[in-house]
Structures are given as C-alpha cells and as structure tokens.
KEDREN-767210 format. One record per residue (C-alpha): z, x, y; residue in one letter. Coordinates in steps of 0.001 Angstrom, whole numbers, plus 500000, padded with zeros to 6 digits. Last residue first. Example, Ala and Ser with C-alpha at 12.3 -4.5 7.8 and 13.67 -1.06 7.14 Angstrom:
PT | w | u | v | resn
PT | 507140 | 513670 | 498940 | s
PT | 507800 | 512300 | 495500 | a
END
This chain:
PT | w | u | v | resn
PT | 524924 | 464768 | 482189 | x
PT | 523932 | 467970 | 480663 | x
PT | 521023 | 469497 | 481191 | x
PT | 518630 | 470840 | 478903 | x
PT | 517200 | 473955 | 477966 | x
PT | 515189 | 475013 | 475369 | x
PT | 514289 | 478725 | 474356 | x
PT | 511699 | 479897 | 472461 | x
PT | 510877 | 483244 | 470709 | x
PT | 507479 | 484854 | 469565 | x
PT | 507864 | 488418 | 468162 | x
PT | 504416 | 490270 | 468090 | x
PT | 502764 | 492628 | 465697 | x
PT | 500394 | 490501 | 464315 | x
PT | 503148 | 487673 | 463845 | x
PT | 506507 | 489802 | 463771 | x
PT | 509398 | 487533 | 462554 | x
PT | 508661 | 487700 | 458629 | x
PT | 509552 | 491257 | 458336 | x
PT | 507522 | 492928 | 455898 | x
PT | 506770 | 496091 | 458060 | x
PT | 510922 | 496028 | 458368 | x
PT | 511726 | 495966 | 462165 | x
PT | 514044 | 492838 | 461226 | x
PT | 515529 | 494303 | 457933 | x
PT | 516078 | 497677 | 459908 | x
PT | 517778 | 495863 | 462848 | x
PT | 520261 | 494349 | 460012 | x
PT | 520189 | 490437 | 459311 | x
PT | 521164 | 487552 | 460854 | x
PT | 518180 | 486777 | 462789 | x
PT | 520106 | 486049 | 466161 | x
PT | 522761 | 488916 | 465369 | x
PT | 524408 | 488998 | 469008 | x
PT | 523867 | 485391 | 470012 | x
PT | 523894 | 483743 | 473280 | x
PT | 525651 | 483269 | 476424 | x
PT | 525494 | 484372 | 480016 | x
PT | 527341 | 484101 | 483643 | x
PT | 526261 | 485320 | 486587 | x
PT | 527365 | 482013 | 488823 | x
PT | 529405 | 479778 | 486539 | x
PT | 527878 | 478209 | 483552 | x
PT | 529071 | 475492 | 481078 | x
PT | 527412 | 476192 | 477368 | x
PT | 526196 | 474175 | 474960 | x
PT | 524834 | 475692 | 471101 | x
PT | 522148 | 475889 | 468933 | x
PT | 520902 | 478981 | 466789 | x
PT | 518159 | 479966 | 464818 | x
PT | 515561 | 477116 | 465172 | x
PT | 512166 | 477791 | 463265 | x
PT | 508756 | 477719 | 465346 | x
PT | 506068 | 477222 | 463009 | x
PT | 504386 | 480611 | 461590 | x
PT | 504334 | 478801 | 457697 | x
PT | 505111 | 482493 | 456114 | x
PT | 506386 | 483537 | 457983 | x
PT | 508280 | 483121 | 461227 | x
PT | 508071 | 481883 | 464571 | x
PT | 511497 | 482362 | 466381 | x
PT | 514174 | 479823 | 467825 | x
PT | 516373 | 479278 | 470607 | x
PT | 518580 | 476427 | 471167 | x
PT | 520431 | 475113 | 474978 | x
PT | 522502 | 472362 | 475898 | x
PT | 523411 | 473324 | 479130 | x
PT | 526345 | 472629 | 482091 | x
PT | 525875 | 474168 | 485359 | x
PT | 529037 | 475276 | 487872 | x
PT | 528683 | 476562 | 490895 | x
PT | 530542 | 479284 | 492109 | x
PT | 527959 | 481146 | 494534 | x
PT | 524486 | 481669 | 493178 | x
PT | 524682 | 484135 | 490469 | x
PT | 521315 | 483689 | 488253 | x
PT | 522395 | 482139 | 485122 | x
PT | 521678 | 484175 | 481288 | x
PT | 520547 | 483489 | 478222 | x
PT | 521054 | 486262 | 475489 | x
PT | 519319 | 487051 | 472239 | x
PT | 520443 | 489569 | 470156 | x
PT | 518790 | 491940 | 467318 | x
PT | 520770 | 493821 | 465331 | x
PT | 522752 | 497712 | 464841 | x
PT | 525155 | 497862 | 461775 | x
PT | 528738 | 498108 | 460842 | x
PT | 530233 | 496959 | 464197 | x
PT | 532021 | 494126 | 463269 | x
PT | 530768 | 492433 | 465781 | x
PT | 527037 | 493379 | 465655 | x
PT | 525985 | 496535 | 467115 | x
PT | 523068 | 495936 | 469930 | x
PT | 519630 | 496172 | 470594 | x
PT | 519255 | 493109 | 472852 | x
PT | 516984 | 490631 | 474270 | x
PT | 517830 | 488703 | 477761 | x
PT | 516542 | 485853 | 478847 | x
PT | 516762 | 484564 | 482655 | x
PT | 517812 | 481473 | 484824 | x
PT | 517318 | 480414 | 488100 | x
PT | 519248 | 476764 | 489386 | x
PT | 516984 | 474302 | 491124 | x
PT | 517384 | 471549 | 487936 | x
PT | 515711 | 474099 | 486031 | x
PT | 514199 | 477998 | 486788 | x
PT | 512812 | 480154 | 485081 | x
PT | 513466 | 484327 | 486285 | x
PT | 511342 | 487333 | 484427 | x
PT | 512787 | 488190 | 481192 | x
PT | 514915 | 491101 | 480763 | x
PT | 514672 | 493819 | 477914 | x
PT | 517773 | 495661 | 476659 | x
PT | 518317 | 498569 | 474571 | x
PT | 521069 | 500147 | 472754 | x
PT | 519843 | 502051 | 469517 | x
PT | 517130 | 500988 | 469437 | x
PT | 515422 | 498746 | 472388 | x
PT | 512511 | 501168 | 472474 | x
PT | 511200 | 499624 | 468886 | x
PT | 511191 | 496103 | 470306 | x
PT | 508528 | 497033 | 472866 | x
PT | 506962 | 498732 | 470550 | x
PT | 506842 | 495709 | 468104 | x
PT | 505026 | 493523 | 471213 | x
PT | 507738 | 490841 | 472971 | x
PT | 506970 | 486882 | 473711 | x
PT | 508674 | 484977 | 475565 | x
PT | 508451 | 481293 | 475699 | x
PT | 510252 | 478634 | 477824 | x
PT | 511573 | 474598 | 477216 | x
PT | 512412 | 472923 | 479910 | x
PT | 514880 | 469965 | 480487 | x
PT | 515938 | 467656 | 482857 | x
PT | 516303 | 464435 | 480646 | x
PT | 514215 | 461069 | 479812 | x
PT | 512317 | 462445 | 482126 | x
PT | 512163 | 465344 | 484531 | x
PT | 510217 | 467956 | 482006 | x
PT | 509103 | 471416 | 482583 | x
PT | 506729 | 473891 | 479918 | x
PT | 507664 | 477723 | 480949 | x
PT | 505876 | 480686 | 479446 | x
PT | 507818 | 484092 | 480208 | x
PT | 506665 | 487342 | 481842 | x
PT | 508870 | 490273 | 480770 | x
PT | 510737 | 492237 | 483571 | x
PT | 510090 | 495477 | 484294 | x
PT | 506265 | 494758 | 484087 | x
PT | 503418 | 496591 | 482428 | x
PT | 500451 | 494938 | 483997 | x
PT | 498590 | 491847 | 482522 | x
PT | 495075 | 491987 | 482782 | x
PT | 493566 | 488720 | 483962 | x
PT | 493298 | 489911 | 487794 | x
PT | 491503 | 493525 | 486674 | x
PT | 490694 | 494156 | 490191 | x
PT | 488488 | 497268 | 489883 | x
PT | 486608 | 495886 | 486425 | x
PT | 486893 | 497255 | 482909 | x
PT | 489509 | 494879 | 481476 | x
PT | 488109 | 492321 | 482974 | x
PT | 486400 | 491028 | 479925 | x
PT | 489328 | 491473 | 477920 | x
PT | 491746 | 489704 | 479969 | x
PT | 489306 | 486862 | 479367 | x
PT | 489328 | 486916 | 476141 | x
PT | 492947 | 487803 | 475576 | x
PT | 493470 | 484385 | 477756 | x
PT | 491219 | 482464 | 475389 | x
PT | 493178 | 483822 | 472374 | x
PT | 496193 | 482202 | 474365 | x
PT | 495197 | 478580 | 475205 | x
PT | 494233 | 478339 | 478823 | x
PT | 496358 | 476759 | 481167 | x
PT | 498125 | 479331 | 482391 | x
PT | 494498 | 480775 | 483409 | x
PT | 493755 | 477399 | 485392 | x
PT | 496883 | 477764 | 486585 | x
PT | 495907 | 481184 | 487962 | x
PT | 492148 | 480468 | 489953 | x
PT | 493854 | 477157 | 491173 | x
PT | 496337 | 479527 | 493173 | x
PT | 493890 | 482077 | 494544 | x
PT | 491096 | 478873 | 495449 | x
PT | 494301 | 477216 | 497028 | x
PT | 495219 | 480309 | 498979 | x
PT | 491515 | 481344 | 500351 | x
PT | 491165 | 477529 | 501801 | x
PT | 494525 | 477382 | 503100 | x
PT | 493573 | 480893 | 505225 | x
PT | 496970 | 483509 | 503643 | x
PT | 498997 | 484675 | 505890 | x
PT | 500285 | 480959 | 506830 | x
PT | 502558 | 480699 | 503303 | x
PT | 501865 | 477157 | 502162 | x
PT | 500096 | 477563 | 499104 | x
PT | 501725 | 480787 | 498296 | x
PT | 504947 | 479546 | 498070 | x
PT | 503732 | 477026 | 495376 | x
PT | 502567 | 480282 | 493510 | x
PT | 506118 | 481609 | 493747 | x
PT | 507527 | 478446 | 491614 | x
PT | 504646 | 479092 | 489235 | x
PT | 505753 | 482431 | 488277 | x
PT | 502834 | 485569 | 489159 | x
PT | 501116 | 486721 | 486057 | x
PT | 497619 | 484720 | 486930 | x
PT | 497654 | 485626 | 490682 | x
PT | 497102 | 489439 | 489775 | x
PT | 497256 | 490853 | 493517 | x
PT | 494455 | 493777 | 493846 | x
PT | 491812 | 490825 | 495035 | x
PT | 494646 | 489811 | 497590 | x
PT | 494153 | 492937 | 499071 | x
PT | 490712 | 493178 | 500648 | x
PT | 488662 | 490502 | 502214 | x
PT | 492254 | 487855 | 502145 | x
PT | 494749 | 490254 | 503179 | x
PT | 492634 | 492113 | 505669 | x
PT | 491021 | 488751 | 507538 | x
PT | 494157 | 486868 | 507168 | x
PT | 496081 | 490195 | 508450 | x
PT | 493689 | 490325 | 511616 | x
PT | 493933 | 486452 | 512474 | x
PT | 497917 | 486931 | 512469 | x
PT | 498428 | 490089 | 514862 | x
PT | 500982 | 492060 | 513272 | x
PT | 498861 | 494103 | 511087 | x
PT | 500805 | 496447 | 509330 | x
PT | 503778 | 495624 | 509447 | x
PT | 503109 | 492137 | 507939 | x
PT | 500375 | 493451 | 505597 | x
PT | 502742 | 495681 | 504332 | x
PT | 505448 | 492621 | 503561 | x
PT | 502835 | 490884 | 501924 | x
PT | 501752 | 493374 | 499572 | x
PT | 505323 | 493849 | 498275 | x
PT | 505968 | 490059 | 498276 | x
PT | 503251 | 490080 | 496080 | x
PT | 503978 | 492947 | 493765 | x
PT | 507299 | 491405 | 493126 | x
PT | 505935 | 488101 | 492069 | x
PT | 503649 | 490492 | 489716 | x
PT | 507044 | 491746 | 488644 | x
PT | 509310 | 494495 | 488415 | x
PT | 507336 | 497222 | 489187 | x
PT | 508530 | 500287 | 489979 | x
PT | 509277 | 500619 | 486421 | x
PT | 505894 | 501212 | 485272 | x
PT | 505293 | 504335 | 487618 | x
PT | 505984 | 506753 | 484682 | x
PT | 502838 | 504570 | 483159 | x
PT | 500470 | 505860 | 485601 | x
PT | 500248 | 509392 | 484339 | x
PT | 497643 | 510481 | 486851 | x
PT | 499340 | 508568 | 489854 | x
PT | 499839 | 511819 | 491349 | x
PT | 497047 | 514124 | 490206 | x
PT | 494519 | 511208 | 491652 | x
PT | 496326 | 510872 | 494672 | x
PT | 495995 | 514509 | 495098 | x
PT | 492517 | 515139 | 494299 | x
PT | 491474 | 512206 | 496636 | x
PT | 493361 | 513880 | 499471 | x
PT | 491978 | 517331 | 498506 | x
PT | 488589 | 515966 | 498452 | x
PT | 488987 | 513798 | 501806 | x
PT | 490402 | 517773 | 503585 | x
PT | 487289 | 519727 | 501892 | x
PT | 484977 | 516920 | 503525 | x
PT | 486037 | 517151 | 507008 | x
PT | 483359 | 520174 | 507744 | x
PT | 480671 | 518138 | 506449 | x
PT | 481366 | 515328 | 508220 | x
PT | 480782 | 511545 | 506699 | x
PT | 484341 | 510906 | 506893 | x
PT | 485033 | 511663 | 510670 | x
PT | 481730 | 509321 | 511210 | x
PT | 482955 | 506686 | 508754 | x
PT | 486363 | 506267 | 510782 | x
PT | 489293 | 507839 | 509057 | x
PT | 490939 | 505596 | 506112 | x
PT | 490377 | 508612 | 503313 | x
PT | 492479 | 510443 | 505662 | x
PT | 494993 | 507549 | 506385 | x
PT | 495587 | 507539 | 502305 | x
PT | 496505 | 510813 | 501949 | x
PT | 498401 | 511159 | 504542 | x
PT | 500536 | 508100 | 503661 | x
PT | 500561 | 510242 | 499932 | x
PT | 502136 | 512421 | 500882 | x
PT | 500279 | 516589 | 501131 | x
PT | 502573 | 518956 | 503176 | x
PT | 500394 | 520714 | 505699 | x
PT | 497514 | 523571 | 504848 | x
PT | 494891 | 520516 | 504676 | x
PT | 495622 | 519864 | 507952 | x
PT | 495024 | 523124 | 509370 | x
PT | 491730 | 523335 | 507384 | x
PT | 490864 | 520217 | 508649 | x
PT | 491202 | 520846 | 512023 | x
PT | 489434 | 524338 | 512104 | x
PT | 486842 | 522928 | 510423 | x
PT | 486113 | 519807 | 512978 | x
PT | 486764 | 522640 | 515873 | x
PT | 484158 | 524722 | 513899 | x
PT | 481648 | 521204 | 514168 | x
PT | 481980 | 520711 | 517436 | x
PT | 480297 | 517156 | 518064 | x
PT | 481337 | 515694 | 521311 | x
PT | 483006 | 512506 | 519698 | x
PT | 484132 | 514312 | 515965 | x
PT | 485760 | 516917 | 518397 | x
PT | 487409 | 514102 | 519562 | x
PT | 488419 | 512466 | 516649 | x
PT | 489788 | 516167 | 515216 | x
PT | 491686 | 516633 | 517909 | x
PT | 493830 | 513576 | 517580 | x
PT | 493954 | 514602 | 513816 | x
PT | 495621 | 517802 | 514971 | x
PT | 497974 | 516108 | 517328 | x
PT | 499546 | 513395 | 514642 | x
PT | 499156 | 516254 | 511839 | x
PT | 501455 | 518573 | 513852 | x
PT | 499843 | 522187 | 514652 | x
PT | 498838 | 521934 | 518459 | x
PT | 498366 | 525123 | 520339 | x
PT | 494834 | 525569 | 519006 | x
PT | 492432 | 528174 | 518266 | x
PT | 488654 | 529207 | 519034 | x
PT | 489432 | 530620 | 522453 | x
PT | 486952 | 529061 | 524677 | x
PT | 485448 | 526377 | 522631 | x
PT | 489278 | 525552 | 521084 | x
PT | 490251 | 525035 | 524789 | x
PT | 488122 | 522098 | 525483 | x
PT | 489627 | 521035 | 522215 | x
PT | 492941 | 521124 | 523479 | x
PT | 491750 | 519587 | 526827 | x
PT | 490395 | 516728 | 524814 | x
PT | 493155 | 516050 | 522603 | x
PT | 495519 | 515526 | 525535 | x
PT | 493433 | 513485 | 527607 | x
PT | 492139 | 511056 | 525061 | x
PT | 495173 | 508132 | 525697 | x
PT | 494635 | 508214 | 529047 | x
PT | 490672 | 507186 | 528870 | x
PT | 487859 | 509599 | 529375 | x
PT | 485128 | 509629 | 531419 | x
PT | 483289 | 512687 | 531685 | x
PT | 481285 | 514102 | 534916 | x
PT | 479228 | 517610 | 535347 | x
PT | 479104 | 519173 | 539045 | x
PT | 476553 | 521860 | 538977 | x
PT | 473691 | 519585 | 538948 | x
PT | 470583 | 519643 | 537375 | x
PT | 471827 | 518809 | 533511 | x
PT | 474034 | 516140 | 535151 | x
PT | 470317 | 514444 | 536522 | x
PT | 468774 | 514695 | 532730 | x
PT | 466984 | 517403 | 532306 | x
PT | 467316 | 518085 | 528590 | x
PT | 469415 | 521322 | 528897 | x
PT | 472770 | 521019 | 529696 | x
PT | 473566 | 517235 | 528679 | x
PT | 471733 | 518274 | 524945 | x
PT | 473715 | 521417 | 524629 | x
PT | 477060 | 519926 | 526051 | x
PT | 476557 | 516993 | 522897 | x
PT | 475297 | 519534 | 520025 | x
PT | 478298 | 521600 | 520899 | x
PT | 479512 | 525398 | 520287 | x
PT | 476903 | 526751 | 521766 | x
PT | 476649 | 524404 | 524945 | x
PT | 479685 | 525001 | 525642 | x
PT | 479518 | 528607 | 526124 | x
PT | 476564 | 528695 | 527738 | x
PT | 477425 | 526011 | 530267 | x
PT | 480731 | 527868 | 531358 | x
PT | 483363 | 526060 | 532845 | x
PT | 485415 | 525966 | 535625 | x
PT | 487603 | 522740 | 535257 | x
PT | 488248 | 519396 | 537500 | x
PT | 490801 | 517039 | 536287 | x
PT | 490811 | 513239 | 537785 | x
PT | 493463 | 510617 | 538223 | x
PT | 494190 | 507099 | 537691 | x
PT | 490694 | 505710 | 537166 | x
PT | 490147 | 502350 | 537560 | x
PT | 486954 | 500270 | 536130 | x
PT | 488050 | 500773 | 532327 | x
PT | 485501 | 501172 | 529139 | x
PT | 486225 | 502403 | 526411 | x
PT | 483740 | 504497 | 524328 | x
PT | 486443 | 507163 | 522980 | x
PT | 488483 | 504147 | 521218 | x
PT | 487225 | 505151 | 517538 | x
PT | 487024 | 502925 | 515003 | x
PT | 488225 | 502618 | 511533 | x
PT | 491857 | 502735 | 511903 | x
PT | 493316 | 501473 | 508559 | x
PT | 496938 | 502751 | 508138 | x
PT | 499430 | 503417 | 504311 | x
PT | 502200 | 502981 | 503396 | x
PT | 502912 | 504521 | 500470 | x
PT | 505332 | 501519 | 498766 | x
PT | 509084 | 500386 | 498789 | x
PT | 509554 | 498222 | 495145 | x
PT | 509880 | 494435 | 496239 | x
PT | 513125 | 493355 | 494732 | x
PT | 513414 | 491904 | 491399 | x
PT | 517220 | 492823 | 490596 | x
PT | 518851 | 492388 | 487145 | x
PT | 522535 | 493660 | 487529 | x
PT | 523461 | 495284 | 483436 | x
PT | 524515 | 492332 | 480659 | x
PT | 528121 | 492395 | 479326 | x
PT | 527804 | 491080 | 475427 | x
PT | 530208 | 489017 | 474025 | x
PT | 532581 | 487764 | 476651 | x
PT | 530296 | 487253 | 478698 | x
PT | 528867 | 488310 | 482304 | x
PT | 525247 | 488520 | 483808 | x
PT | 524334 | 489113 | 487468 | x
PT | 520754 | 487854 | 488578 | x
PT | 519420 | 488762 | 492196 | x
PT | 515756 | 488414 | 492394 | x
PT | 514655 | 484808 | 493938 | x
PT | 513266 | 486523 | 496587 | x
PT | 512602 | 484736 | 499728 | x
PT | 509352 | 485003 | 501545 | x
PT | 509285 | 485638 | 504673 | x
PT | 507132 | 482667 | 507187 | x
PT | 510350 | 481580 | 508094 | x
PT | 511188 | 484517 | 509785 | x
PT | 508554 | 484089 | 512320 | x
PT | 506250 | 487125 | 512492 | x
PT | 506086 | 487703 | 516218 | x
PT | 502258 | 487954 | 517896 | x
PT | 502029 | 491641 | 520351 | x
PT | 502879 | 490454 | 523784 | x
PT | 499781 | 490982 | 526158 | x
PT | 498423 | 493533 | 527395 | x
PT | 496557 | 493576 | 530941 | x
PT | 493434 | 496047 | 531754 | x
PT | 491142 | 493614 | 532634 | x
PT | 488256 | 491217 | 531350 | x
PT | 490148 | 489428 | 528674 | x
PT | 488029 | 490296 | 525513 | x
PT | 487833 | 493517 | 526743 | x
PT | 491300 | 494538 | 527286 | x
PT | 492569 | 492721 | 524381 | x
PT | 490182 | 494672 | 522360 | x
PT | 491540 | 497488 | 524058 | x
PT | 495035 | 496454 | 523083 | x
PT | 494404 | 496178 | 519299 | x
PT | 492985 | 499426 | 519409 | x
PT | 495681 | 500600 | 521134 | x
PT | 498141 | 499205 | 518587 | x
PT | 496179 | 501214 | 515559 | x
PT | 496266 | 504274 | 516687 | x
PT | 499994 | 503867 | 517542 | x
PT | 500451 | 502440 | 513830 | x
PT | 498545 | 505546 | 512101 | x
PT | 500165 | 508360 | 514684 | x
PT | 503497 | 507083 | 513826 | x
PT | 502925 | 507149 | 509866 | x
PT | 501304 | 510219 | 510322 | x
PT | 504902 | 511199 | 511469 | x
PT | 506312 | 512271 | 514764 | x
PT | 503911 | 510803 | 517238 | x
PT | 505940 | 511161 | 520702 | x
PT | 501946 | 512378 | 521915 | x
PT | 500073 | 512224 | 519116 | x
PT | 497850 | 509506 | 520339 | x
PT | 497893 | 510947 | 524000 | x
PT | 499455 | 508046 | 526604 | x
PT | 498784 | 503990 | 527018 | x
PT | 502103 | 503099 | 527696 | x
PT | 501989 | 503071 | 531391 | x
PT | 499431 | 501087 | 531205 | x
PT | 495989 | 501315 | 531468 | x
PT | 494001 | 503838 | 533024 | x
PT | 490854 | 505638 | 533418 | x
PT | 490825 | 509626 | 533211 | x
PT | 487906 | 510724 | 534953 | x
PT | 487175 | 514311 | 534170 | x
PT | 485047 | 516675 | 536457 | x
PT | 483889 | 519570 | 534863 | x
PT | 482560 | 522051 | 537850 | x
PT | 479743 | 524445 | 537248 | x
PT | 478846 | 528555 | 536365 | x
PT | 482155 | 529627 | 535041 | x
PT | 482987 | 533258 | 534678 | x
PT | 484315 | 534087 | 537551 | x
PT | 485749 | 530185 | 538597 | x
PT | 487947 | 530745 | 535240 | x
PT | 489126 | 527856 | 533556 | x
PT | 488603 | 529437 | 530146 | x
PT | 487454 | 532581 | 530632 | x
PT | 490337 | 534399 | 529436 | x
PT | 489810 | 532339 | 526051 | x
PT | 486543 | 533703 | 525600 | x
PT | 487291 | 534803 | 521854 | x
PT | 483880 | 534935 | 519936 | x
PT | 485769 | 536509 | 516862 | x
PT | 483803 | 539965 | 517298 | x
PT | 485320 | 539928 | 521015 | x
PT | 488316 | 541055 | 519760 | x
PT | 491370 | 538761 | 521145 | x
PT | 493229 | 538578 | 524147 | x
PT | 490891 | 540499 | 526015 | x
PT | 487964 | 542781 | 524703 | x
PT | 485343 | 543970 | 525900 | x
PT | 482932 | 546239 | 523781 | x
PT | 480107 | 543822 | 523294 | x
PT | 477934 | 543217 | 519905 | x
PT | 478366 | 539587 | 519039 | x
PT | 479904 | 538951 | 515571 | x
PT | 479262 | 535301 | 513702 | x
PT | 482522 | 533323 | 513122 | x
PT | 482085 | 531600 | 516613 | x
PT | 479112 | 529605 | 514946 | x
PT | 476286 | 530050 | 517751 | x
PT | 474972 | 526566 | 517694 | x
PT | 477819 | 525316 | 515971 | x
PT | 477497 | 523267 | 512935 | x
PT | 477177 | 519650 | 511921 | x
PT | 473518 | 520236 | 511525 | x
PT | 473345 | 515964 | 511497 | x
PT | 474602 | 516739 | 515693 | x
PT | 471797 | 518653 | 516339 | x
PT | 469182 | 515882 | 514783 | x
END
C-alpha cells in the first residue's frame, strides 16, 4: 500500500534541476509562492468546515501546555461521542465529582513530649506526571451543518507527491479525480492544523512551533498521509524540552501516529527518557508515603482525568487498579474502597477480598507469594519502599477497647537511624482516634551514648483528650517469644507522644551488635498494646 511506504512520493529532500528560485532554492522543493496561487494551480479545494459549538475551535488553539492540549483532546472526544450518541450537535454538562465521593486522608500527625520532640508526619498524596490517553482520532466526524467553507488554488502535482491520499483522489478516477473542483470535510476543531499542513506541501516548513500545535499537525498529516510533514513534526518535537507529561502523551498517541515510521525517533526518545529518569528508582522512595497514599494518588488522576463516571470505572478498573498494591494498603482505607463509586462493587470487593486474604496469611506464606510476583508487571504482593512503615494491627471491642500492633524493621533500616534517625509507622487507629509509632536513634538522657527509642504517638485532632494503657515489647533470643520492655499509661492531647528513649537498655552498639539477641534473621520485631482507659 502507498500509505505502508510512509514516504513522500517525491521526498522534498531530493534536488530537482530548475533555476528559479523564490523564497527558497528550488533544490529544497520550496513551492511556497505557489501556494494559493490561481497561476500555478490547476483546481479548486473546497473545504467544508462543519460545526459545533462555539467552543469547538483548533486543538492547540489557547493550548498552552501538553497538559492543555491532552485534556482539550480529550473533552472533544467526549463531546463527539455525545454528538453521536444523541443525534445532534448539543453538549451536555460534563458529570460533577461530588465531594463526598473524595477520600479523606487520615495523614496529619503532630508529635510533642517532653522527652523526645517528634518532626510533622504527613501522608499526603505525592503530586504525579500527569499524564492523557487520547487514542482516537476525531478527523472522521460527522456533522450535517457546515458553518463556512475555504476554497484554495492548488496544484494536483504537488499534492499528489507529497501524499498517498491526494495521489490516490487525483488519479484513480473516481468522480473528484475528474473534476476540477475537489471537496474535504473537515470539522472546526481541524481547521487550523490542516491549513498548516496544507502549507507544509508547498513550502516544506511550518509557522507553528508549540507542542500543542505541532502535535495537532502531526494527527493530520497522520489522516492524509504525508510522511515528511510526519518527520518534520517529530523532529520539531523532539527538539522541545523533554517532561515527563510529554513523554507519556507521546507513547499515548493513537496506534496509527505510533505505528509511523517517521514518529518512531520521537516514542524512542520518550521511552529513553522515562527510562533515564526513573533509572535509579530508589531516590523516588520518599515520594511515597504509603500504599494508602498511592491510592488516593491514583484516584485523584483518574478524577481529572476522566470526569465522566462510566469512563473512569472502565480506566481505573481495566488498567490502574492492577498497579495499586491492595495488600499494603490499612484496613480502615480498604473499607473506603468498598463503597467509593469509582470503583464497579463487583471489581472493589474482588480488590478488597484479594488483600485480607493476604493479611491473613501467616508470614513465610506472604514471602512466598511476594516471591512469586516478584517478576511480574503488577507485583501486588511486593511490598514497596514506603515513607512510613506498614504495621500489623489485631482489634478487640470486648472485655476492653484495645489493639495490639506489630512493626517490624530490617537491620539496614535500623543502621540509617545512626546517629539521629527516625522511622514512622504508618497510622492505627482505636476507639476512632489515629495513632502512630515512632523509632529513634537518639542520645540517652544523660547523654553519654547513642540508643534505641520507641515512641507512640496521637494524631492531632483538636483538644481531645485520650487516656491509654499502653506496653511494648521485642522478640528476643534465645526463646524468640515476645518479651515486655516497658509499661506505662499515658493521657493524650492532640499531637502528643510518649515512650522510651533507651527501650533495650543498652548502648546502640550493644543493640546493632552481630550477637544481639533482638535481630531475628536480620529483623527487629516490636509490639505495641493499647488499651483504653475507662
């Protein structure tokens, strides 16, 4: 097929004898002064332009960003299938999100004693690349009123060479071929890009040099097949400022943009860029702060993203929630889950069963799993490297409110707490109040040698006031049974915390000794209970 050459019948690189030139040397194939041009033009190009509404202009046109380009994109196409599915031209009001749909963050946690002072722990959704999905193309719509109509002087010949699609309505004797008036139908939002390309034929250049405009360009030059135009876009593209949005929407191009041979130096240096960016992926670690995090995170794109409800339950539940590791997110967030209307019910509850049934599992069952997955794409058993650790919570209403919660830190990740370090576990909760452990490298009080402390901390919540019997302990050799270390009650205030600054009672070398008793194949188990007060 012409258009599977994806070249140019005469490619305007190759030199044609003549000595006129105008505007350019005729060696580049410059017939911009021809453009237009009743003497050198041997029919008419009429152009229907239908309409819609006032709205419906250029793509790139007020585009600023690729961002804006992606999301305009995006709302037309949304509006034409409107258009069709309704018969007419009207468009309706895009679906709200409701705010009670959000999800709330239980994030904010202040801590305050008057041993230790512990830093502001916030869990808020880290801000993302966003990123577009467009994968059609709007150049087949169909409209019953046109609002105006361009004619141009135009030049068969030169068409023709530089186009599979003018080549074949030329020359294969079809009525248009016969005729010296030649129609195309366009709608609003096309005008712009086509004239520019239109204009590329003649004078092999453009006037636009934004990424909104160029890639408007370069999905109509994809429509009427000229390859150099295809080139000329990606080359200019690929000459921009590389983000990662861009990246993203140009790996996210419709399959026939993609599957070009001239497009496919601008996908490679997207794909080489994302991969040189997020190379190193653990200088990213902190971005996260936890797979609750990463939800709300996923959520809120998917929200902006896709406004109309039906569409984001189709995207969030083919192809993101498989990225989402349901397993590591807290319990009280997994309830959320169930009744948050993104998700179809039937999708959520599979999602949610899927990760209690992995809390449930006994730990060298977990590792199995985890293990198995380890080489997948979604990896949903593989624990990430969190901000804040991931703790084990076992609840009780009866005879008392009281829960009793497990967190577990690797020997590296005890080794960067020296000299001054501090490690934060993800947010429990009991009696509807949020609480949080905190591990410390710090000096003990007389400040003659660096220890191990363990903190428990209240979420700040107002002024109220929470009274706690609480005891942590530590698994230790040689019997590996939980051993209690240090008991105590405390009455909390919002952002308050208490605990111990030496909890082995012994110096941090002692503890990191390779014959110290707390580390269990290389990992420090501790427990925490918690019980109210009455």
């Amino acid at each position: 097929m012409l258009r599977g050459s994806n070249s140019d019948l005469f490619d305007p690189r190759t030199e044609m004898d003549s000595d006129f030139t105008r505007g350019g040397s005729a060696s580049d194939g410059d017939f911009g002064f021809a453009f237009n041009d009743s003497n050198f033009s041997d029919r008419l190009l009429r152009i229907e332009i239908m309409g819609g509404s006032a709205e419906d202009r250029a793509d790139g046109e007020g585009c600023t960003s690729i961002i804006d380009w992606a999301r305009h994109r995006k709302r037309r196409r949304e509006d034409i299938k409107k258009d069709i599915n309704n018969g007419d031209l009207s468009v309706g009001a895009e679906e709200q999100i409701l705010g009670s749909n959000q999800p709330d963050m239980d994030d904010c946690v202040v801590c305050d004693n008057q041993d230790e002072e512990a830093e502001a722990m916030v869990e808020g959704s880290p801000s993302g690349d966003e990123a577009a999905d467009d994968n059609e193309s709007s150049w087949s719509m169909d409209c019953s009123t046109v609002v105006r109509v361009k004619t141009l002087h135009i030049s068969s010949p030169i068409l023709a060479a530089k186009s599979p699609f003018f080549y074949k309505l030329f020359s294969n004797g079809m009525r248009e071929s016969e005729q010296r008036h030649v129609t195309l139908r366009i709608n609003t939002s096309e005008e712009a890009a086509l004239m520019e390309l239109l204009n590329f034929m003649y004078s092999n250049t453009l006037t636009a040099s934004q990424a909104p405009q160029l890639l408007d360009v370069l999905m109509a030059a994809d429509k009427f097949e000229v390859a150099s135009c295809m080139r000329y876009c990606s080359r200019q593209l690929r000459n921009l400022p590389m983000k990662p949005e861009s990246a993203l929407l140009y790996l996210e191009l419709p399959s026939s943009v993609l599957m070009a041979e001239a497009v496919q130096p601008l996908t490679d240096a997207a794909k080489q860029y994302l991969a040189a960016r997020y190379k190193d992926i653990i200088k990213f670690q902190e971005e996260v702060a936890s797979e609750d995090a990463v939800y709300d995170f996923v959520l809120k794109w998917a929200r902006a993203q896709y406004p109309i409800l039906e569409e984001r339950r189709e995207v969030l539940g083919a192809r993101l929630a498989r990225y989402i590791r349901f397993p590591y997110m807290t319990c009280r967030k997994l309830k959320k889950v169930l009744t948050c209307t993104d998700f179809e019910h039937e999708a959520a509850s599979k999602l949610v069963l899927e990760a209690l049934f992995f809390k449930g599992e006994p730990p060298h069952r977990q590792r199995t799993l985890a293990a198995e997955e380890s080489s997948t794409l979604n990896r949903r058993f593989v624990e990430r490297a969190y901000k804040y650790r991931p703790v084990k919570v076992v609840e009780f209403e009866l005879p008392r409110q009281q829960c009793v919660v497990y967190l577990d830190l690797k020997r590296e990740e005890c080794v960067n707490l020296f000299p001054s370090g501090r490690v934060y576990s993800q947010a429990f909760h009991l009696g509807g109040q949020g609480f949080f452990l905190s591990a410390h490298c710090n000096m003990d009080q007389q400040s003659s040698f660096h220890c191990f402390g363990l903190f428990l901390g209240m979420q700040e919540k107002g002024s109220v006031s929470f009274a706690v019997d609480y005891e942590f302990a530590a698994r230790s050799k040689p019997a590996e049974e939980f051993v209690s270390k240090y008991k105590g009650n405390y009455t909390f205030t919002g952002g308050k915390a208490v605990g111990y600054r030496n909890l082995f009672a012994i110096p941090w070398t002692s503890f990191m000794a390779e014959d110290s008793p707390y580390f269990i194949n290389g990992v420090l188990h501790l427990r925490a209970e918690l019980t109210i007060r009455h």
